[in-house]
N, C-alpha and C positions, 0 to 999 in steps of 0.2 A: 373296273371290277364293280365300282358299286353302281354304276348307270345300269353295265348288266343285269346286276341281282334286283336291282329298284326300278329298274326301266318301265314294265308293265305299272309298276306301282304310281310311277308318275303319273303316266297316261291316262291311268282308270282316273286319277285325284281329278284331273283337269275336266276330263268329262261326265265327272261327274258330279264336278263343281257349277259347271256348266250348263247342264242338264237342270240343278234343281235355278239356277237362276232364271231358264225358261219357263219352269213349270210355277214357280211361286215366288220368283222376285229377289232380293235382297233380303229380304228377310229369309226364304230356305237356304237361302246359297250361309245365311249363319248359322241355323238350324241343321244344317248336312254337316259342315265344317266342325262343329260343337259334337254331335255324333261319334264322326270319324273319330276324335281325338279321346274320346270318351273309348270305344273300342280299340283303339292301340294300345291306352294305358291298362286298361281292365284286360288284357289278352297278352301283355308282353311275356306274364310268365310261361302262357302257352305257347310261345313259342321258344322259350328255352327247353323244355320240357320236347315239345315237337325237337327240336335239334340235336336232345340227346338219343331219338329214334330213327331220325330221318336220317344219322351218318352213318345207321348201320346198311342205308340201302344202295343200291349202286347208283349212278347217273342216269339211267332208263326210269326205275322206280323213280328218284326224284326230280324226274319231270312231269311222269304223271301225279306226283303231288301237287304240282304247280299248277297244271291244265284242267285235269280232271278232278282235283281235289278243289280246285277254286273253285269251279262250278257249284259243288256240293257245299262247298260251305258258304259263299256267296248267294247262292238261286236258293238250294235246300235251307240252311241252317236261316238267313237273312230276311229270306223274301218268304218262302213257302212254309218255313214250321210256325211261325206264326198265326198263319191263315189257316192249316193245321190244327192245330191246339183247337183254335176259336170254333171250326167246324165241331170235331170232337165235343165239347165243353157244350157246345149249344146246340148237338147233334143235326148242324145242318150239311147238306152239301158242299162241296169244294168252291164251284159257282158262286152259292148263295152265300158263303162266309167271302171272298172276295168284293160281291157286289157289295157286302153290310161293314166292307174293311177301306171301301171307298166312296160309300155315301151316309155312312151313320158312324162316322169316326171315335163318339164315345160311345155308346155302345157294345163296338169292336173292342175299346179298351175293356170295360166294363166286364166282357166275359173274357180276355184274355188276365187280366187281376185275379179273377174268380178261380182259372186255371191253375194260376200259380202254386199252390199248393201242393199239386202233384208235381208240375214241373221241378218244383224246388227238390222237392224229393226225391225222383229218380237222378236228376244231377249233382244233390249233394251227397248220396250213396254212391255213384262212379266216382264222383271226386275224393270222394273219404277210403275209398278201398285203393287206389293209386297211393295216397300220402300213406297207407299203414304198409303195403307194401312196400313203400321206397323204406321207409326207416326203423323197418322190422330184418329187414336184409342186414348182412354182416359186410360190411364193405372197409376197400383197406383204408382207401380215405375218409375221416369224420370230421367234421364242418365244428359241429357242439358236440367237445368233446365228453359233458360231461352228463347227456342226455341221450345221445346216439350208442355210445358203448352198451348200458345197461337192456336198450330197447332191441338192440342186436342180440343179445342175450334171451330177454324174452322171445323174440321174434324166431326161436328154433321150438317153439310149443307148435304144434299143428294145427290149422285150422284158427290162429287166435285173431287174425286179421278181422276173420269173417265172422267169429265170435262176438268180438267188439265192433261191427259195424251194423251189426244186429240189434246190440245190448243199444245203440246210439238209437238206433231206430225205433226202438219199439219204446224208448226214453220219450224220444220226437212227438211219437202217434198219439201214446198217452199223455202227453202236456196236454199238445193240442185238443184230446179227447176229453179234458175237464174242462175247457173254457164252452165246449159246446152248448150247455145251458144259457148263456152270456148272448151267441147269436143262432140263431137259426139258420138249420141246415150243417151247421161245422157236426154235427154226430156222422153224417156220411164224408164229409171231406176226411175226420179222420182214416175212416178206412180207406177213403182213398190215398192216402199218403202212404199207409202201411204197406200197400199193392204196388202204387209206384216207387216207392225205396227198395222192395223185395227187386221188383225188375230192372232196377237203374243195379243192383248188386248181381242180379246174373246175369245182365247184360257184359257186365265186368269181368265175371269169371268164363263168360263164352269167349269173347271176345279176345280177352289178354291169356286164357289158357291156351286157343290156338295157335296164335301169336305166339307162344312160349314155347308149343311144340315144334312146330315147325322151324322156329332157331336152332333148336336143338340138336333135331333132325339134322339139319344145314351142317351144322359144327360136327354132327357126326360124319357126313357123308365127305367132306371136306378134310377131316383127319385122315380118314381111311385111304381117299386118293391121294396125300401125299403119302403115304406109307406104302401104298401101289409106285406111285412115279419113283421114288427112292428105290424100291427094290427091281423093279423093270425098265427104268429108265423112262418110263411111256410120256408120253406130254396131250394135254386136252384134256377136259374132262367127260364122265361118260353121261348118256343122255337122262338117265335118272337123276344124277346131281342136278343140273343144269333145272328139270321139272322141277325137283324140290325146293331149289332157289326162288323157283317164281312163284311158288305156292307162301312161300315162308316172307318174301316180300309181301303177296298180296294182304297176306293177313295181319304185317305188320302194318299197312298201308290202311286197314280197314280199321283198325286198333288205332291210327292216328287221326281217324275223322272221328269214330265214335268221338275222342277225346275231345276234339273240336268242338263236337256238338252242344258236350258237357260246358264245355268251358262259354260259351255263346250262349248259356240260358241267362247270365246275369245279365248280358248284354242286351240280349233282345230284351228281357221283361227291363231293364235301366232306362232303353230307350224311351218308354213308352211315359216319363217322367219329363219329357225331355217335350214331347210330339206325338202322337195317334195318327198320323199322317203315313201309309204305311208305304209312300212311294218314297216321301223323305226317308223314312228308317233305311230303306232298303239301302238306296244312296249310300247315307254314311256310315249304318254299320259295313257293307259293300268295302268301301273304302278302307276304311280299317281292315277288313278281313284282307286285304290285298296286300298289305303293309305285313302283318302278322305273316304270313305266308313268304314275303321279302325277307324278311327279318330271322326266321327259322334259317332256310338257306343258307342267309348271310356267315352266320352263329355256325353252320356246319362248315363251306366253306373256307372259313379264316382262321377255323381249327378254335375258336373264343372257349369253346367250352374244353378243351385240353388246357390252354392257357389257365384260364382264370375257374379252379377246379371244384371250386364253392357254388358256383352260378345255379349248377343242375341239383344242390342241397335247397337253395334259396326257392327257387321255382317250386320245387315239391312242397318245401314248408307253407308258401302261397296257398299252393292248393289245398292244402290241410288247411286251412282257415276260408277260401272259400268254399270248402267245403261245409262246415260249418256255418258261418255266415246264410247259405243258401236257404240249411236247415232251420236256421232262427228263423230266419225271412218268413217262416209258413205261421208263424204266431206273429210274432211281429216285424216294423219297419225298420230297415238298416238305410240311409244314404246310400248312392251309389258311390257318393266320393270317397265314403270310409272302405269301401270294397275295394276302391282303385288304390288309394291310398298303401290298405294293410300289402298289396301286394306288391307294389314299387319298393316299398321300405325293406322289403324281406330281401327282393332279388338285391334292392340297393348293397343295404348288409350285408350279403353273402358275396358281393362284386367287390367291397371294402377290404373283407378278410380276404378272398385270393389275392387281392394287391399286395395286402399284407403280407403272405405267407412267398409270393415269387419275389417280394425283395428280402424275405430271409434268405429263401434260397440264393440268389446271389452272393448275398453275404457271407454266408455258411460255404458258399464253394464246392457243395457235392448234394447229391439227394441225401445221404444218409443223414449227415449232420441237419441237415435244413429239415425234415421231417421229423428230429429228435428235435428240433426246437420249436417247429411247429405244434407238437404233440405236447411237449411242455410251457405251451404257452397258452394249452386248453382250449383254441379257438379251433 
């Protein structure tokens, strides 16, 4: 089972361990390896978060997560938003930001640094709008119990997500917009922050509202034909279900790479602390992403996230803090260790507490009891 799930993962490791030893020695082959491991740990929560999406898809969908999503978050998100950005940013051509990303390596840095500011933006507005809707929901299970109840509470006002990812935002733009005296040129980056957080925020709501409908849809057309087969006896289902299904996958499927993408801005702009070298990044963020994408699977597969029922509370809280984190990032310097760091600690904690809470339940002897004691022991 896990050769299965990890198989590709090895493979990619080795060659592309391999690979930077021919192009730059021993020292890339520690350069990619440092990378890699820098992106698994800064990406594990995405793929908890990825696995509590990807179980709702069948085995067809999640292979094309695997093929066709590697691609996109491997070549897109690794190699080319990078090279991307730097065009953008320095308004050159695709070519010409390639050519100046493998023959003027700081440079290359230099304007993807300068980028940042929006990047951080639009990423840490998708990231901040996922964490207000996870724990503005009213859900049976609460992780913190004594911070999740009140916010389920509030979280029945309409519109209050996007309220406050506004009120964040325009907090954000106008920091930033009083230090612009200080350096020259930050009067226009603020607006640009303001532009790309409004788009990283409807990106969110294109994105995860169709995504929403279309499940919906799903669970409607799927009650109805059991309520058909019940009363006709009929078996199969009809060819509009079947359409709606692949409609409601795809867009849960495109809702999980957006999310990728989000989550791969720290990573790309981390690396560049690390290396400017944009064949090494590729490599090891590459690697990593291959790992992250093993690791989702895995977590859907072995059923982990049923099990240990805190994992998918932990992962979100992660995100709420990279999300923020992103946003400070545009005034000033965070480590990328404290990034990696605050997000191990969270999923840690919240993989602590399920431990905790499945050896009540054993103890306890039934759900009900182990739930009342869970709930009375506020975790």
């Amino acid at each position: 089972m896990l050769l299965k799930t990890f198989g590709w993962s090895f493979a990619v490791t080795a060659l592309g361990l391999v690979a930077a030893v021919f192009y730059g020695g021993w020292t890339a082959f520690g350069i990619v390896a440092i990378l890699s491991i820098m992106e698994i740990s800064l990406s594990f929560d995405n793929a908890v978060v990825n696995a509590g999406i990807l179980k709702k898809m069948n085995a067809f969908w999640q292979k094309i997560f695997l093929t066709i999503g590697i691609l996109i978050a491997v070549f897109g998100m690794r190699l080319v938003f990078p090279v991307v950005i730097v065009a953008i940013s320095a308004q050159l051509g695709p070519i010409e930001a390639v050519d100046l990303a493998l023959t003027d390596k700081d440079r290359y840095q230099e304007l993807v640094t300068d980028a940042h500011p929006s990047i951080a933006a639009f990423g840490g507005m998708f990231l901040l709008m996922i964490f207000l809707g996870f724990i503005f929901e009213d859900r049976d299970i609460k992780w913190l119990q004594w911070l999740e109840r009140p916010l389920a509470k509030l979280g029945k006002v309409d519109m209050l997500s996007v309220c406050i990812a506004l009120i964040v935002l325009l907090i954000t733009s106008m920091t930033f917009a009083t230090q612009a005296h200080l350096h020259a040129g930050h009067a226009d980056k603020a607006e640009t922050v303001l532009i790309s957080g409004v788009a990283g925020l409807i990106t969110y709501m294109i994105v995860g509202g169709l995504s929403g409908y279309f499940e919906d849809k799903l669970e409607e057309e799927e009650e109805r034909e059991h309520e058909e087969e019940e009363q006709a006896a009929r078996t199969g289902k009809p060819k509009s279900a079947v359409a709606l299904a692949g409609k409601a996958a795809f867009f849960m499927f495109l809702y999980l790479e957006v999310l990728d993408a989000s989550f791969s801005f720290d990573g790309v702009i981390g690396a560049f602390a690390i290396t400017n070298d944009i064949v090494l990044m590729a490599l090891g963020l590459g690697i990593g992403a291959m790992y992250v994408r093993s690791l989702t699977v895995y977590l859907v597969r072995q059923g982990t996230l049923d099990d240990y029922v805190y994992l998918e509370h932990g992962a979100h809280y992660a995100i709420g803090a990279l999300a923020v984190i992103l946003l400070v990032t545009i005034q000033y310097e965070i480590h990328e260790i404290i990034t990696g760091l605050v997000g191990v600690t969270l999923i840690a904690w919240s993989f602590w507490s399920s431990v905790r809470r499945n050896k009540r339940l054993a103890a306890a002897g039934g759900d009900g009891d182990a739930e009342k004691a869970a709930v009375s022991s506020g975790v």
